[in-house]
Residue, then its C-alpha position, 0 to 999 in steps of 0.5 A: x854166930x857170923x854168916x860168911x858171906x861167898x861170891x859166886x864167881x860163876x853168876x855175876x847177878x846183883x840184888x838189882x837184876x834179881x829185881x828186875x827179874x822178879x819184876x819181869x817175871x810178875x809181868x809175864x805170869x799176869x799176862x798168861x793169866x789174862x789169856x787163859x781168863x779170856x781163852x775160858x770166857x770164850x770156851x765157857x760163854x754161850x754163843x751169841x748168835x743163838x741168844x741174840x735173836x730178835x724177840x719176835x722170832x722167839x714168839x715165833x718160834x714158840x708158837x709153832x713149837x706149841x703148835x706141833x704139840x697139839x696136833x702131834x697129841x690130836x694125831x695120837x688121840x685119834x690113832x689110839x681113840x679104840x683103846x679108850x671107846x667103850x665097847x658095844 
């Protein structure tokens, strides 16, 4: 069987533009795949200045955390200590 070869007369594109561009065409595609990788490391990545604190801050933090606590269950404690008092 023989394969008849036709030339397009409309497109004047030789195996060598066609290469040149595929090639052209690899380059961008890797490009927009480094800017979407960038733009969702940005969108997905915790933010730096809540993480960045100093440590002692956290401890700081923390403690007074820890604080509230205790004297939010001593308020509550002493506000329902009738429910828990034996009676008479």
């Amino acid at each position: 069987m023989k394969i008849a070869h036709t030339t397009s007369t409309s497109n004047d594109m030789t195996l060598v533009d066609i290469v040149k561009k595929r090639i052209e065409l690899k380059h961008k595609i890797t490009l927009q795949k480094e800017k979407i990788a960038n733009t969702s490391t940005e969108l997905f990545a915790p933010l730096s200045s809540f993480n960045s604190g100093k440590p002692y801050l956290n401890y700081f933090k923390n403690s007074i955390n820890i604080l509230n606590g205790a004297i939010l269950g001593y308020k509550l404690m002493k506000k329902f200590r009738h429910f828990f008092h034996k009676k008479g």
